[in-house]
C-alpha positions in Angstrom: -71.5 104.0 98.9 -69.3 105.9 102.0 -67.0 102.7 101.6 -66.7 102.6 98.1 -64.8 106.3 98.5 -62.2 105.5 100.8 -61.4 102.4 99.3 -61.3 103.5 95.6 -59.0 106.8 97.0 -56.7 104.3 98.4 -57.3 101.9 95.1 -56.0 105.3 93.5 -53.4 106.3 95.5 -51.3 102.6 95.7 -51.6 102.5 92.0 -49.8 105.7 91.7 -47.1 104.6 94.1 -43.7 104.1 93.6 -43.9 102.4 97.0 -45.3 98.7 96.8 -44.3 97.9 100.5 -46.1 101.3 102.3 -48.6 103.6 102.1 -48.8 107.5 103.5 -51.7 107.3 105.8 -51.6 111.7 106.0 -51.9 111.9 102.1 -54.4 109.3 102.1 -56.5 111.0 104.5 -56.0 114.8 102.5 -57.1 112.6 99.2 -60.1 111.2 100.9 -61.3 114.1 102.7 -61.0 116.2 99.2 -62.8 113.1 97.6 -65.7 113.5 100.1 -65.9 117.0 100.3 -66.2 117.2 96.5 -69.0 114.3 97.1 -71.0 116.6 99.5 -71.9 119.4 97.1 -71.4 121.5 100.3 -69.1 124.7 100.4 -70.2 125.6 103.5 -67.9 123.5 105.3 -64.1 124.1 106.3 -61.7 121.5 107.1 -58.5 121.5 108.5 -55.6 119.2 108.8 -52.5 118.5 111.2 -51.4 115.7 109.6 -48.3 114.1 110.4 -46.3 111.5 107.8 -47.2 108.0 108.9 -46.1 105.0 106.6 -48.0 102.1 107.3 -48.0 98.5 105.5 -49.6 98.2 102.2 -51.1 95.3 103.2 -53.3 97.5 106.1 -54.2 99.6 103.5 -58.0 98.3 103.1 -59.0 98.4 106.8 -57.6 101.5 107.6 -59.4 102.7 104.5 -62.9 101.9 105.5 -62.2 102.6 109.3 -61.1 106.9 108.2 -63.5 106.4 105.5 -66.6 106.2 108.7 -64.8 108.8 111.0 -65.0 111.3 108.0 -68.4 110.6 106.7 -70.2 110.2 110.3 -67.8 114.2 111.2 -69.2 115.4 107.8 -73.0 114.1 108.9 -73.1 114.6 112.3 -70.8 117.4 113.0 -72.4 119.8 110.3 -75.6 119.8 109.4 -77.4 121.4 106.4 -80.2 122.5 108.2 -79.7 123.9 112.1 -83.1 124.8 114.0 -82.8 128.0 115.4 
């Protein structure tokens, strides 16, 4: 289901484009991390991003999809978890 997110976000996002060629890869990644911070139910967890504008091809859209989709998810699971032993 982790997939499914970041490749229905960027489903979303080239539909809404004006830009048939290229894709911003920094709006992608603030769409999908909203997406799958809204997924968690969590509102115990902060993000932040220094995103810079990088236009990549249309094309790479996919890929790159599923490969931010697995560094966001495995941060969100591994990084911060619900429960922390004390």
């Amino acid at each position: 289901l982790e997939g499914v997110s970041g490749i229905a976000t960027v489903h979303r996002r080239l539909s809404q484009s004006d830009d048939l060629e290229r894709f911003d890869l920094a709006d992608f990644v603030r769409d999908l991390v909203g997406d799958l911070m809204a997924a968690t139910g969590r509102d115990d967890i902060g993000v932040e991003l220094d995103l810079a504008p990088v236009a990549v091809p249309t094309a790479q859209a996919a890929p790159i999809a599923l490969v931010v989709n697995e560094l966001i998810c495995n941060a969100l699971k591994h990084a911060s978890p619900r429960d922390v032993a004390a």
